[in-house]
N, C-alpha and C positions, 0 to 999 in steps of 0.2 A: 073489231078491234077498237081498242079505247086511246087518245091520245094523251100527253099531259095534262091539254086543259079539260078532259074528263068529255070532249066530242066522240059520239060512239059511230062505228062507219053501217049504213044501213047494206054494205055487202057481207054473205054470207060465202066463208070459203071451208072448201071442204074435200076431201079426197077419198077414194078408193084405190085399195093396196091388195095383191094378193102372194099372199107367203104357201113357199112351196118346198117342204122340207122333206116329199118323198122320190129318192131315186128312180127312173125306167128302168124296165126289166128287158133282159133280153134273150130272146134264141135263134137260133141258127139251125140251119139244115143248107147243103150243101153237095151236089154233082159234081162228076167228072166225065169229058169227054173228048178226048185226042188228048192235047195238050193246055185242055181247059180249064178250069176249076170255077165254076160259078156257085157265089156263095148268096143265099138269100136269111134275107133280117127278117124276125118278128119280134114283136115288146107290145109292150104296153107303158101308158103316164098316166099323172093323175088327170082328171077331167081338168084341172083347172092349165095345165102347161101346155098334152100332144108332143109329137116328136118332132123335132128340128132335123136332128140330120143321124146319118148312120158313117160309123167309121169302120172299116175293114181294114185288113194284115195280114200276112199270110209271114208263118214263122215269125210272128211277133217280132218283125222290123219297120218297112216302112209302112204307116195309117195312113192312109186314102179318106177322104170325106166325101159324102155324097150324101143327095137328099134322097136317092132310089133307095127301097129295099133289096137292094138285088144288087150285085158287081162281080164282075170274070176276069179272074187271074187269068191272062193269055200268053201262049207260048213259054209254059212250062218243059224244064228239062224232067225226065226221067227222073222218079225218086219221091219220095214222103215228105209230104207238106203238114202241115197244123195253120188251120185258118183261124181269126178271132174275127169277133164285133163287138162295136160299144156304140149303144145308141144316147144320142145327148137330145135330154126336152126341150123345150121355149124359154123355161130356168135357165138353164146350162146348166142342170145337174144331168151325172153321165151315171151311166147304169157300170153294172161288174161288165169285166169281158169273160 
């Protein structure tokens, strides 16, 4: 840096930045047992983010967060469920559910 009276500073400053403009990807595979439904995550990010956390739903109402690949819907009544997941990277960019 230069001042007014033209003094230059002998520190060099300087940064590293990493831009990260692509979404995690996600899949799902998921059991049932009794009144169970254990759903498990896989995805992928780009090398420069990794996954942060995974969010699960069951009939797309309330999302759950967690860092596990994995989480069990328990004490299910009788009937047909639809699970989802959305994995979000170190960005906070979130994949499709």
């Amino acid at each position: 840096m230069t001042d007014v009276a033209g003094n230059t500073s002998s520190t060099i400053c300087s940064g590293t930045y990493k831009v990260d403009t692509t979404n995690p990807t996600a899949k799902i595979s998921a059991s049932s047992s009794g009144s169970n439904i254990t759903v498990s995550a896989s995805g992928s990010s780009d090398a420069h983010s990794g996954i942060a956390s995974y969010q699960y739903s069951r009939n797309n109402s309330t999302w759950y967060t967690s860092t596990s690949n994995s989480y069990t819907f328990t004490g299910l009544s009788d009937g047909t469920y639809t699970v989802y997941v959305k994995i979000t990277d170190k960005s906070g960019r979130v994949s499709g559910t």
